[in-house]
C-alpha positions in Angstrom: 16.4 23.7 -108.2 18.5 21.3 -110.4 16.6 22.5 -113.7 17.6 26.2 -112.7 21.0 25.2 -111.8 21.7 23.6 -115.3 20.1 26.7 -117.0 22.7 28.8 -115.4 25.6 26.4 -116.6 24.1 26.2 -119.9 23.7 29.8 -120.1 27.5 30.0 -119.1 29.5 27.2 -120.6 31.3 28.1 -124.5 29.5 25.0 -125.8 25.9 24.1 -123.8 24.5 20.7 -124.2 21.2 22.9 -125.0 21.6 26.4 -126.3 19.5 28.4 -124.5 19.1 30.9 -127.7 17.1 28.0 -129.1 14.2 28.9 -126.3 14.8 32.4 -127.7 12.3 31.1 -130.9 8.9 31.7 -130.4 7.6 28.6 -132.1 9.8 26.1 -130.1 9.5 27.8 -126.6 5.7 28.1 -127.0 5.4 24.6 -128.3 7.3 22.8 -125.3 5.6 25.1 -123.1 2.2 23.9 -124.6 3.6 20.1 -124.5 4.7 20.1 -120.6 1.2 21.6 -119.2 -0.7 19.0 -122.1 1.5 15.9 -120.8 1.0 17.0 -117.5 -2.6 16.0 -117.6 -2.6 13.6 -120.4 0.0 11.4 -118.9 -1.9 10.7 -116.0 -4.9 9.2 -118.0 -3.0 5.8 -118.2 -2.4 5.7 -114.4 -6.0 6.5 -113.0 -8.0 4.7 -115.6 -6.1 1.6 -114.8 -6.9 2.3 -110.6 -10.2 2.8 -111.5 -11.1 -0.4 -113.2 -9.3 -2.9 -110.9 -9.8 -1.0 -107.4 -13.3 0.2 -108.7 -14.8 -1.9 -111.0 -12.9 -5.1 -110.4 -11.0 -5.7 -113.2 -8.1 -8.2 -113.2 -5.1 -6.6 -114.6 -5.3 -8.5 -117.8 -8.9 -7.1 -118.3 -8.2 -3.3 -117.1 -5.2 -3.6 -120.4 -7.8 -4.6 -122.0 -10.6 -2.2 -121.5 -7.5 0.4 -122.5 -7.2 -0.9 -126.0 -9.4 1.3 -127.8 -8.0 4.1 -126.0 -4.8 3.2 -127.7 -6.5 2.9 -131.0 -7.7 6.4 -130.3 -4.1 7.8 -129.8 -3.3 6.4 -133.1 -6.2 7.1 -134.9 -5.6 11.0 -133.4 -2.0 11.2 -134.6 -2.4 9.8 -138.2 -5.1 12.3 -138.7 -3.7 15.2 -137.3 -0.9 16.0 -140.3 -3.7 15.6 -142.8 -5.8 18.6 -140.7 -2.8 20.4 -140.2 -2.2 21.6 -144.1 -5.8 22.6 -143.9 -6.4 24.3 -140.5 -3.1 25.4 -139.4 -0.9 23.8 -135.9 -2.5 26.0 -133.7 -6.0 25.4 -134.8 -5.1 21.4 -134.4 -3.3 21.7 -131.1 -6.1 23.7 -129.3 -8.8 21.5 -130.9 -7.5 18.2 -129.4 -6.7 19.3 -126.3 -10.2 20.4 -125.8 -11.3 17.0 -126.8 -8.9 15.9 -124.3 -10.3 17.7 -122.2 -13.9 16.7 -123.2 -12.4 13.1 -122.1 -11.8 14.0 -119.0 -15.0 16.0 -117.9 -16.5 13.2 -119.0 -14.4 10.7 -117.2 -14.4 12.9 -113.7 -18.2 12.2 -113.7 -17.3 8.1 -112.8 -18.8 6.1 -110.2 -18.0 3.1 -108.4 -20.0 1.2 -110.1 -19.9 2.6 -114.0 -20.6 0.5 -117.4 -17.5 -0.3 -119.5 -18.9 1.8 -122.6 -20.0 5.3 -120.6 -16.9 4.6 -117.3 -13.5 3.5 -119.5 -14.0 3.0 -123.6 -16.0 6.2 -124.8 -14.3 9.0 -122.3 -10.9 7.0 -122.8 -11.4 7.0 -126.6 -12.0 11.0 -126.5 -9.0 11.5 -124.1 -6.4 9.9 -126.3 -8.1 11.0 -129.5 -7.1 14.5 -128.0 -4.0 13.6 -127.0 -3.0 12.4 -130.4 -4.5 15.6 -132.4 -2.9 17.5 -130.1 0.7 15.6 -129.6 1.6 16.0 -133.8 1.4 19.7 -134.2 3.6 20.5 -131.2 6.4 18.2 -132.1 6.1 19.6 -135.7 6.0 23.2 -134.8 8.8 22.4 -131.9 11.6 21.0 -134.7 10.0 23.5 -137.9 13.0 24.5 -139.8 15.6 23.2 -137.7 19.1 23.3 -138.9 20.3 20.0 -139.3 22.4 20.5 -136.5 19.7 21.1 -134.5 17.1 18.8 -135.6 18.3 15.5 -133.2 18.2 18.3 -130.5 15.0 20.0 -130.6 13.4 16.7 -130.8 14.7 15.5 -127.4 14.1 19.0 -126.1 9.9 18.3 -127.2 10.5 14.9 -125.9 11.7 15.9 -122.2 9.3 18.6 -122.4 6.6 15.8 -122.6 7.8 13.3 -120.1 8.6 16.2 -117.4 5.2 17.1 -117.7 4.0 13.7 -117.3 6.2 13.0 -114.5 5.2 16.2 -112.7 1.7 15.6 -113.1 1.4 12.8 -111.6 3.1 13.7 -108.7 0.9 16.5 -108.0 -2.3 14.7 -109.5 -2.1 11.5 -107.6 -1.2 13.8 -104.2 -4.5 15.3 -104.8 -6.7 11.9 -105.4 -4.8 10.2 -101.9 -5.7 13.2 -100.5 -9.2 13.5 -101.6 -9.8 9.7 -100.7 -8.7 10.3 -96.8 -7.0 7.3 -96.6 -10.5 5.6 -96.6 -9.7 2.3 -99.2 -13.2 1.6 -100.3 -14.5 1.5 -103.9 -16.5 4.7 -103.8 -14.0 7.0 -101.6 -11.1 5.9 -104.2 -13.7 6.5 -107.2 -13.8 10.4 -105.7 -10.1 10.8 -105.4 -9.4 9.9 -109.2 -12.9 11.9 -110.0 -11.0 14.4 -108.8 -7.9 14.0 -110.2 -9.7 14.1 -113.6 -11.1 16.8 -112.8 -8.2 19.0 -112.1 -7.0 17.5 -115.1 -9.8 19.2 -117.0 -8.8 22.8 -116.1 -5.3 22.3 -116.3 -6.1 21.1 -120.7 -8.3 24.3 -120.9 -5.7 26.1 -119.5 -2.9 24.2 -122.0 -5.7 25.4 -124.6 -5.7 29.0 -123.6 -1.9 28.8 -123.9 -1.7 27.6 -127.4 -4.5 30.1 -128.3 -2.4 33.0 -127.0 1.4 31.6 -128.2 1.6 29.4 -130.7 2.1 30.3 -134.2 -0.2 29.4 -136.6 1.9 27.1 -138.7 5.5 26.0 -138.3 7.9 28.4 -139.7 11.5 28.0 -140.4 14.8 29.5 -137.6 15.4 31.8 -140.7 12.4 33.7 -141.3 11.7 33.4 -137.2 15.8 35.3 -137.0 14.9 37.2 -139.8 11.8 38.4 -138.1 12.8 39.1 -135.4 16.0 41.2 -136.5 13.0 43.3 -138.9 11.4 44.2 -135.9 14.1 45.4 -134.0 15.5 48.5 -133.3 15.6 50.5 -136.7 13.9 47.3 -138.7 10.6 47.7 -140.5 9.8 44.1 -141.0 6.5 42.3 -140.5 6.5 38.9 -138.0 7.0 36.1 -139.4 4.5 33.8 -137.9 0.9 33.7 -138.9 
């Protein structure tokens, strides 16, 4: 309600905190569409893994950070790589493909037990989530602020930004309803194992739906607000142009 109510007082106010023509762009509106539904899932990684290995498993807290570290090495290794794939294979191509080795991760990570191994329960499923996640993170926020005006640059990089964190925040709301829910208030080991199984799980279709979106919307490769207005204009009424995303 209060994100529809400040769309229609951006959408009438002479100078808008966010200029809603901005969302008029094909490559920003698909790309912070594609970065709320990815975050919504990926976000929640964090929170579960973390349940799992000290209500599960039997982690201390110091040892469930732990466990995460090479997950965060992942993340990093998955972002420094992406811009090097991206002159070769085009943003799209690098989006979808790390969101479907996100959501590789979390199959692989919905198939958990109460009683898992650190290598096959936490580090290798872990390590392919946030792999994804970075792959996948670097090409949206490119394509998101590609050819901003200077103007706009500080602004469409917040925009991406929200984008990201609403999803997160979102999805574990509706993620972590669905594990309570799926654990029946029962606190043991194995009934809390089935509720974040199941969380991951959902989590799974939501990324290949997030991948089906990018498929369908995103451009290929970032273009600039120019040739995106110019486009558009060419195709207009009367206009012979081509589009200008490939």
């Amino acid at each position: 309600m209060l994100l529809a109510l400040f769309l229609c007082v951006e959408a009438r106010t002479a100078a808008p905190l966010m200029p809603l023509r901005l969302l008029g762009r094909r490559s920003v509106a698909s790309a912070n569409a594609a970065m709320l539904v990815s975050g919504s899932a990926m976000f929640c990684m964090w929170y579960f893994m973390t349940l799992y290995a000290q209500n599960a498993l039997g982690y201390t807290p110091l040892e469930a950070g732990l466990a995460l570290v090479p997950s965060s090495v992942a993340v990093l290794v998955g972002s420094k790589t992406a811009p090097r794939l991206l002159r070769r294979a085009g943003t799209r191509t690098v989006a979808v493909t790390g969101t479907l080795v996100a959501a590789a991760g979390f199959a692989w990570q919905s198939t958990m037990g109460p009683h898992g191994a650190f290598a096959t329960a936490i580090m290798f499923p872990g390590i392919l989530m946030m792999l994804g996640a970075g792959l996948a993170a670097t090409p949206l926020a490119a394509l998101a602020t590609s050819g901003a005006a200077p103007t706009e640059a500080g602004l469409l990089s917040g925009l991406v930004n929200t984008s990201r964190t609403m999803g997160g925040s979102l999805g574990l709301a509706v993620l972590s309803t669905i594990a309570a829910s799926r654990t029946g208030g029962d606190g043991g080991a194995a009934a809390l194992t089935a509720g974040y199984a199941t969380a991951f799980r959902v989590g799974t279709g939501v990324l290949l739906a997030g991948a089906v979106l990018m498929l369908l919307w995103l451009p290929r490769r970032p273009v600039s607000a120019v040739q995106e207005s110019s486009g558009a204009a060419g195709n207009g009424p009367g206009g012979s142009g081509t589009p200008s995303y490939i």
